[in-house]
N, C-alpha and C positions, 0 to 999 in steps of 0.2 A: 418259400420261406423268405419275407423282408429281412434287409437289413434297415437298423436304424442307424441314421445320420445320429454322430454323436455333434450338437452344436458348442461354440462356445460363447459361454458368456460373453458379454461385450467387455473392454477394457474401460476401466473405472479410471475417468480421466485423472493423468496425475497435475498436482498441485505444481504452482511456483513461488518462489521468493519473490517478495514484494518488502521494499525498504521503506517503512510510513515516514521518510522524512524526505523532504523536500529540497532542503539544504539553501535554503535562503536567508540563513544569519549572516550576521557579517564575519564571523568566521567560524571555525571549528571550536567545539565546547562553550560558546557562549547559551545555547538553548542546550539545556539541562538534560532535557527527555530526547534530545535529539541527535542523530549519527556524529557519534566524537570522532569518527575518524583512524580508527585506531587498527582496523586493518584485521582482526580476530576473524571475521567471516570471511576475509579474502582467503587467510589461510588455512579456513577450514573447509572450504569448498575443492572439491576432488577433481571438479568438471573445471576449474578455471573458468566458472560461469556471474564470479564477480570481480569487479576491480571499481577503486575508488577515483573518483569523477577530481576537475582540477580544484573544486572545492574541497576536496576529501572525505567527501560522502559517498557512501557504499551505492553501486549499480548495479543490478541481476541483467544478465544475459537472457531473457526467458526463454528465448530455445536452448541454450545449454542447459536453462537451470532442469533438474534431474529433481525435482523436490523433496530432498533426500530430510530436509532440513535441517542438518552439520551448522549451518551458518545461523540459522536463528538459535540453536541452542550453543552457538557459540558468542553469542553479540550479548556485550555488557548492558547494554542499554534494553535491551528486549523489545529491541524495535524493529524484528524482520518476522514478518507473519507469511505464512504460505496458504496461499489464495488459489480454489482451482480455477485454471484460466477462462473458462466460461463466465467468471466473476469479472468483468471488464473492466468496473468500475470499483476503486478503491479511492479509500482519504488519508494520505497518504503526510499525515501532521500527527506526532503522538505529545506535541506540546499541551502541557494543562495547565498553563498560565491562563489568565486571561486576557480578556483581547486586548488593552490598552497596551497590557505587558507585553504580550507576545509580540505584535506590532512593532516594540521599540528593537528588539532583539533581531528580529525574524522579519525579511521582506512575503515569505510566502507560508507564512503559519494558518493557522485555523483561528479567530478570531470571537468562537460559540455565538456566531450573528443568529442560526436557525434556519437562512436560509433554505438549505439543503433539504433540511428538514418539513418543512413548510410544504417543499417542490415533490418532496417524491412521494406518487401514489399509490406504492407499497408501503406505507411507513416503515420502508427496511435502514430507513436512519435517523440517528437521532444523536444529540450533541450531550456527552458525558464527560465532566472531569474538564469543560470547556476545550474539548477538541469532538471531530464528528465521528462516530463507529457507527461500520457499515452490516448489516446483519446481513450476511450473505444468504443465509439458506430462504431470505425475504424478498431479497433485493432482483427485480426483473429486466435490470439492467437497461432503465429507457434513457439514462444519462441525465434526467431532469434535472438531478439532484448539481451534475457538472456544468450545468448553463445558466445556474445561480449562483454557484460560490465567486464570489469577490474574490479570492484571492487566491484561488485558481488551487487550492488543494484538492479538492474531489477532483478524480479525472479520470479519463475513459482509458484504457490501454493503448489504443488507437491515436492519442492525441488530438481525436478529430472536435468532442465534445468541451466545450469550456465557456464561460461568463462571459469574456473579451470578442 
């Protein structure tokens, strides 16, 4: 008489918080779409897996973060998306001004140049609303898309991939 091995499924990797702002206005609440600063996700997050930067823009811990996401359904602005972290690369601007504007406001906004767009040979992006969304369940993560942007919003989790 065999016995069977019961297996177990694999664990369905979990999500992190990703804050699509970059925070390179010249200060807090001057970009519109962009982290005001206001502290809502810090104190909805349970892990202490955020805390605001000397700008006062929201930062996720990604090892603490627990992707529960408390914090993005708690951010006025709906600018914290939960990314699973196989997704390396995110565009991390939810300005929809355009580029002249954003520029004036914002040293590190999205600018809807297309570069990105252009670069990546998944078409897993493409520039909506003049800022870049990234289609994950597309995107093959080769970074092309981060060794075009001018302005250094697309970027690798790594830090490693960038324009500069």
């Amino acid at each position: 008489m065999a016995t069977e091995k019961k297996t177990k499924a694999p664990r369905k990797p979990r999500p992190v918080a990703v804050v699509m702002c970059n925070g390179g206005c010249t200060g807090v609440g001057f970009c519109e779409q962009g982290c005001v600063g206001c502290g809502a996700c810090v104190s909805a997050c349970r892990k202490g897996a955020i805390e605001l930067d000397e700008r006062g823009v929201a930062r996720v811990d990604e090892e603490a973060c627990i992707g529960c996401g408390l914090c993005a359904r708690a951010c006025p602005q709906d600018i914290i998306q939960l990314v699973q972290k196989r997704n390396n690369i995110t565009a991390r601007c939810s300005n929809k001004d355009a580029g002249p504007s954003a520029r004036k406001i914002c040293t590190s906004s999205c600018i809807a140049c297309g570069a990105c767009e252009r670069a990546c040979p998944a078409g897993a992006i493409r520039v909506v609303d003049n800022h870049a969304i990234i289609d994950f369940e597309a995107c093959i993560a080769c970074g092309m898309c981060a060794t075009k942007c001018p302005r250094g919003v697309i970027r690798d989790a790594f830090g490693i991939l960038t324009a500069n």
